[in-house]
N, C-alpha and C positions, 0 to 999 in steps of 0.2 A: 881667415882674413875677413873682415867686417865691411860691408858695401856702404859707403855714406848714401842717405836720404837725404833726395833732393828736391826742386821742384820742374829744376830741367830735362828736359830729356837729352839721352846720347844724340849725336850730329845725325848717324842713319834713320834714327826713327822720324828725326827731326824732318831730315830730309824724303823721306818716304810718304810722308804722312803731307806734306808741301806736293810731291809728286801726284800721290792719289786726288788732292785734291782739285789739281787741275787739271787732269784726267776724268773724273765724274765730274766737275761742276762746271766746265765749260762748255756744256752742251746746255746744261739751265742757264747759263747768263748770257749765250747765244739767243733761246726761245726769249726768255722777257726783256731783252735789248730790241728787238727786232719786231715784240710783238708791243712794243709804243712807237714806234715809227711809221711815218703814213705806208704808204701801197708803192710810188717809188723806193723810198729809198730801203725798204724792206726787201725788194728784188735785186736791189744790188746783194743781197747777201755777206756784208763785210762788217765788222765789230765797231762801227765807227758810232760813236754815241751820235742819235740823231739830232737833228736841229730843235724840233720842236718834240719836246713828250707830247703825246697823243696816247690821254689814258681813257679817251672818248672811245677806243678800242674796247676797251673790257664791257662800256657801257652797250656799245653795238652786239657783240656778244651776246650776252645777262639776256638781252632784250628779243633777239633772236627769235625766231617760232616761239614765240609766247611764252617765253622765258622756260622754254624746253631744259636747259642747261642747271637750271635751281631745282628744278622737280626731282631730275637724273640723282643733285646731289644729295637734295635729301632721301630719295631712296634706296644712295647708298649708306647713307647715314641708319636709317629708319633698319637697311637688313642689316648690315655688320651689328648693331648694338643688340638686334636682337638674337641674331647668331652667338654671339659671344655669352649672352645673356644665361641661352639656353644651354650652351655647352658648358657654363660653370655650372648650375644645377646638376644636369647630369653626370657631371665629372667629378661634383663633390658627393654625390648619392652612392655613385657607383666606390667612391673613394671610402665613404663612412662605410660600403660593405665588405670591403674588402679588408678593413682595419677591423672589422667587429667580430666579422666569419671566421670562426674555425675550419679544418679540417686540413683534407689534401688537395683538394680542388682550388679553392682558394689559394693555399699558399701556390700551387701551379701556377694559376692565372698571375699573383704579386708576383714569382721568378719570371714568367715573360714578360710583365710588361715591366718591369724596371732592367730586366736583364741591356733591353735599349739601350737603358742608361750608361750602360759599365762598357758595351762595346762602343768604338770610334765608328764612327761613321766613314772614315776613311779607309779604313780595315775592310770593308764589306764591299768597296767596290773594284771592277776588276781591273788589275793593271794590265797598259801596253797598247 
């Protein structure tokens, strides 16, 4: 029997996918409803759109210890890109020798590290 393509999805996924998401994202429209509202009404702690945005917040921030917060994020900018940078290099060298190398050794080293691939991750851990 032949399944139609569609652009819908089944009602469960539908509704799963509604579920999740107000499960993970009500905790971030919590933090940035709260974090434009002044200093009262951010202690009452309640979902009520404030009176007034107050995006003069982010500005106090930024500005903080001497804009401590911008430096933070470029330094993680400045390590991640050079983390990733260097572990493609390395990943592609080691990759070019592992595709060029003969022998036994080599092929040992290609059967464990793709052997990862084939097993679940879910298999390896312990049940109960």
């Amino acid at each position: 029997m032949k399944q139609k393509k569609g652009f819908l999805l089944p009602a469960a996924d539908l509704v799963s996918m509604v579920f999740a998401l107000l499960i993970f994202g009500t905790p971030f429209y919590f933090m940035l409803l709260n974090s434009l509202k002044n200093r009262r009404e951010a202690g009452l702690m309640d979902l009520k759109i404030p009176e007034v945005f107050l995006f003069l917040n982010y500005g106090q921030v930024i500005e903080a210890n001497n804009y401590m917060i911008l430096r933070g994020f470029l330094n993680s900018v400045l390590i991640t890109t050079g983390s990733i940078l260097l572990l493609l290099v390395v990943c592609s060298l080691g990759g070019y020798i592992l595709q060029r190398a003969g022998g036994k050794l080599m092929n040992g080293i290609s059967f464990f590290l793709l052997k990862d691939e084939r097993v679940p991750r879910g298999s390896l851990l312990p049940h109960g």
